[in-house]
C-alpha positions in Angstrom: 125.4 60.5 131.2 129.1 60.7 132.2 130.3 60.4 128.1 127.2 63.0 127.1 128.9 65.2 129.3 132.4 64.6 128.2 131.3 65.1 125.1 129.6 68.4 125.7 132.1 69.6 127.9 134.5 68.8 124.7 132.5 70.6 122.1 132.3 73.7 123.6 136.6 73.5 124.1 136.4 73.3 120.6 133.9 75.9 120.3 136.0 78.6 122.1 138.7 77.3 120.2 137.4 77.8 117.0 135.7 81.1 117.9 139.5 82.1 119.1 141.0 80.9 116.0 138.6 82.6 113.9 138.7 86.0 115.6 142.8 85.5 115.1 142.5 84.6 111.3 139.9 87.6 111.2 142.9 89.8 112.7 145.4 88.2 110.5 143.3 88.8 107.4 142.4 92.6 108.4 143.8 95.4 106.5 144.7 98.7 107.7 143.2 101.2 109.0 140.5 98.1 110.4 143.2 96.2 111.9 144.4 98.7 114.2 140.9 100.1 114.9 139.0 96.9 115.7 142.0 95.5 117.9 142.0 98.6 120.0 140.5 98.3 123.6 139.8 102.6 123.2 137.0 103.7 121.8 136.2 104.5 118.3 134.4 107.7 117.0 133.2 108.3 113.8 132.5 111.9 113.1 130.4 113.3 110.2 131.0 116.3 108.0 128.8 119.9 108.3 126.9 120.2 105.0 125.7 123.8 106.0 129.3 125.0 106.9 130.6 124.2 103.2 127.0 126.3 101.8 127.7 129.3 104.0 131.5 129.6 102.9 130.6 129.5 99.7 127.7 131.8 99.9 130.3 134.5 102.2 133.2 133.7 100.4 135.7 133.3 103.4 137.2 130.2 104.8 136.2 129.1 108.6 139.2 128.0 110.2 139.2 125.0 112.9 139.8 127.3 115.7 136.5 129.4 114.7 135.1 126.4 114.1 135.4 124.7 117.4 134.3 128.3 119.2 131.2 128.2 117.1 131.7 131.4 115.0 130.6 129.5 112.1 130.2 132.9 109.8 133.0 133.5 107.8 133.1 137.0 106.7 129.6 138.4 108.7 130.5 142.1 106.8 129.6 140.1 103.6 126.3 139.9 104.5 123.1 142.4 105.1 121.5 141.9 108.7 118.7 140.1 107.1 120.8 137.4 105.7 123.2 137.0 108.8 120.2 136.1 111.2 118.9 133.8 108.8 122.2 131.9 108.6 122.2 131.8 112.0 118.7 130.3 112.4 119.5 128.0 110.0 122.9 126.9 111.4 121.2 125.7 114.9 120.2 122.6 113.5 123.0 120.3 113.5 122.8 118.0 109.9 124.8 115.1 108.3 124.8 114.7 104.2 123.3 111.6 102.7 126.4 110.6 101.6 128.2 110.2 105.0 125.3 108.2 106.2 126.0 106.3 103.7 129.5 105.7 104.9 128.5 105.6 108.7 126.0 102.5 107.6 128.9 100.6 106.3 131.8 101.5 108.5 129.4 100.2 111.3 128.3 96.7 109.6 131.7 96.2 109.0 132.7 97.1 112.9 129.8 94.9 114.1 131.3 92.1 112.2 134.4 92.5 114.4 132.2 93.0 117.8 133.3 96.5 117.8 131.2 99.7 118.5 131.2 102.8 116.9 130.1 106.3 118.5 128.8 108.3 115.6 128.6 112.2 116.6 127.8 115.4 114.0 130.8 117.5 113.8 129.4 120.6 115.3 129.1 118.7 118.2 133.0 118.0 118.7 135.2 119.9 121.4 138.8 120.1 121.4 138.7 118.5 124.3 137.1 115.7 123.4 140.5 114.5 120.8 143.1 115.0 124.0 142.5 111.4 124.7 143.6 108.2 123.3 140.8 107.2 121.4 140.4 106.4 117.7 138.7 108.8 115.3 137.4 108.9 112.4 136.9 111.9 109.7 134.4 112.3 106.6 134.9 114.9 104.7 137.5 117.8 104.0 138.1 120.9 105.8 136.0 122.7 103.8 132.9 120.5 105.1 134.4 119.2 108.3 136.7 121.8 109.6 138.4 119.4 112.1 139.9 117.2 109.7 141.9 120.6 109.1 144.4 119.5 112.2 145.8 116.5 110.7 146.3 117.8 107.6 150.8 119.1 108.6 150.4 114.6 108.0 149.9 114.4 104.6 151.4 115.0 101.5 148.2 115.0 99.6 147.0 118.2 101.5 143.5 119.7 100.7 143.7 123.7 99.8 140.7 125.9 98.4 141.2 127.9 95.4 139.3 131.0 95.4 139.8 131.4 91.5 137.7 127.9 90.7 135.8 128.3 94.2 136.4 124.8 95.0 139.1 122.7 96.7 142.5 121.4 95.1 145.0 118.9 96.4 148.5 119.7 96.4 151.2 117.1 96.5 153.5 118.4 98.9 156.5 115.6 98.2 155.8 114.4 94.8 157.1 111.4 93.3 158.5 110.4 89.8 155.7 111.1 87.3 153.3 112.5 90.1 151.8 115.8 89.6 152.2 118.2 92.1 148.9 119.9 91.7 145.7 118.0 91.1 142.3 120.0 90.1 139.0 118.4 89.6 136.7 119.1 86.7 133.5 118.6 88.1 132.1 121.3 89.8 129.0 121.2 91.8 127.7 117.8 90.7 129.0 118.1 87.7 130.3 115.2 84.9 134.0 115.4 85.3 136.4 113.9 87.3 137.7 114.5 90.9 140.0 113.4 93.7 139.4 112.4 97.2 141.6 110.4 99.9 142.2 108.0 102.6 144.9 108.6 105.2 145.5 106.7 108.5 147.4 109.6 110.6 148.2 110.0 114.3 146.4 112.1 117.0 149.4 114.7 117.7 150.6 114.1 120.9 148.3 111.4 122.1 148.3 107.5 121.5 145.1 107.3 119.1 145.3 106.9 115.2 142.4 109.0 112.7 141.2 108.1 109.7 140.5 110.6 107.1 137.9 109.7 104.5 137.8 112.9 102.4 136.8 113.9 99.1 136.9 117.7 97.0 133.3 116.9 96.9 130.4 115.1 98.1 131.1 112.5 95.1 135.1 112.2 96.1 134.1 111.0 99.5 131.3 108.9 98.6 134.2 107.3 96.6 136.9 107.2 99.4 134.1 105.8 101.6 133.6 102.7 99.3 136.9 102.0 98.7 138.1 101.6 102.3 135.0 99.6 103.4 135.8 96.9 100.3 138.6 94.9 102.1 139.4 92.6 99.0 139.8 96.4 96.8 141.5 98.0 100.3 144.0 95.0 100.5 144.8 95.1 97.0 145.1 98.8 97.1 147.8 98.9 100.1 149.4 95.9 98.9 149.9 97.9 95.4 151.6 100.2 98.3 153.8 98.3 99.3 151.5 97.6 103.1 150.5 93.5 103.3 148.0 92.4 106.2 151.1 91.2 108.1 153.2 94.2 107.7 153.8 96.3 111.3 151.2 98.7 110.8 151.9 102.2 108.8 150.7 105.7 108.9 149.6 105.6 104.8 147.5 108.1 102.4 145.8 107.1 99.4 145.3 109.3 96.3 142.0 108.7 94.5 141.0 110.0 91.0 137.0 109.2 89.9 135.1 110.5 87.5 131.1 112.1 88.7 128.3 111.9 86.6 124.9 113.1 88.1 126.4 113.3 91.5 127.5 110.0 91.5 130.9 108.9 91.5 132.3 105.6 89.3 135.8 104.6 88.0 137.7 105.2 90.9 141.1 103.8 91.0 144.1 104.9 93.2 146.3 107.5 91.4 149.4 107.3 93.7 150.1 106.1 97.5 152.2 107.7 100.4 153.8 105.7 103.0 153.6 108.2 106.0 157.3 109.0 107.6 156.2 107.7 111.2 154.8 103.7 112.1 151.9 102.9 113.5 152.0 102.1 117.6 149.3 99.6 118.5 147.6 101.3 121.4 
């Protein structure tokens, strides 16, 4: 009895052991942005975009900026519109929504979390306060500020920076410190589901004045951040990509922004490949 004991008491040493050593390989192994969420003790939010806010800036033809946004004046340009159409805007906009595509992405981001014991708290954007990101949590984005006007507040971070053209009535990306044989502008060709091609990124920024990092997973389109979202939930393709970058899995980690290019056909996006990478001017701090 003594020796079964032993033995038992033995195999479970080397059960925490190997459960240790695997959790450190795991960590070891883990690109960015995963690496810095999933080690984290805060909490990590994912927050979906606001289909019905892209629609009704489309349909008004203004822009809702984050600070309208966050006060719930979610009409653009209310003179644009008869009485009639107003109040049924506003019906329509009391229903809080996420798009297909970001459930998509939600699904993934949290089988991959789960693999890594982590939780994720998944909330609709609408449903966001300013108060809520004056903490040191983690965050993360879908969408552009055209569908998810919060993503708006990181955007002084990045050199690929989202802008909407009125002319084309979609949005552009404009490199903002372009290097050697980079374009300074890039425009999509597909418009509206479209065949053409598109752009989307992936940034890891920092929470202005607070200790938490955000994740932006953002595309000119629906198709664009489909396209984001599977490239940074593919860790050998994410590895390979920051690697390409010039970021390893042992680096100290760095504030970074993909470019991607992909072509659309049917709504669907395919091809995608990175078209130029960003090392962000300020490291990472491990909160």
């Amino acid at each position: 009895m003594g020796i079964l004991l032993a033995t038992i008491f033995n195999l479970g040493i080397w059960g925490v052991f190997w459960k240790h050593a695997d959790h450190a390989n795991h960590a070891l192994s883990t690109p960015l942005p995963w690496s810095v969420f999933f080690s984290s003790p805060r909490p990590l939010h994912l927050i979906t975009s606001d289909p019905d806010i892209a629609e009704i800036q489309q349909y008004a033809g203004g822009q809702i900026s984050t600070s309208n946004y966050a006060n719930h004046n979610l009409i653009p340009i209310p003179d644009n519109m008869t009485p009639e159409i107003q109040s049924f805007w506003e019906v329509l906009m009391k229903e809080d929504k996420a798009s297909f595509v970001d459930a998509k992405i939600a699904a993934k981001i949290a089988a991959l979390a789960q693999t890594y014991t982590k939780h994720i708290e998944v909330h609709a954007a609408r449903n966001l306060q300013m108060s809520d990101l004056q903490t040191d949590d983690n965050y993360i984005f879908l969408g552009s500020p055209r569908s998810n006007p919060w993503s708006a507040l990181f955007g002084d971070q990045l050199d690929f920076q989202f802008s909407f053209d009125p002319n084309s009535g979609q949005e552009i990306l404009r490199n903002i410190h372009p290097k050697p044989h980079e374009a300074p502008l890039y425009v999509p060709t597909a418009l509206g589901g479209a065949t053409g091609q598109s752009y989307a990124i992936v940034a890891l920024v920092r929470n202005p004045d607070q200790a938490g990092q955000v994740l932006l997973i953002a595309g000119a389109n629906a198709e664009g951040t489909e396209a984001a979202g599977k490239l940074v939930t593919d860790m050998p393709r994410l590895i390979a990509a920051l690697r390409d970058c010039g970021i390893s899995t042992t680096d100290t980690p760095r504030h970074f922004e993909l470019l991607l290019k992909l072509n659309t056909m049917a709504g669907s996006p395919d091809n995608i490949y990175v078209e130029a990478c960003h090392i962000l001017s300020d490291s990472v701090t491990r909160p």
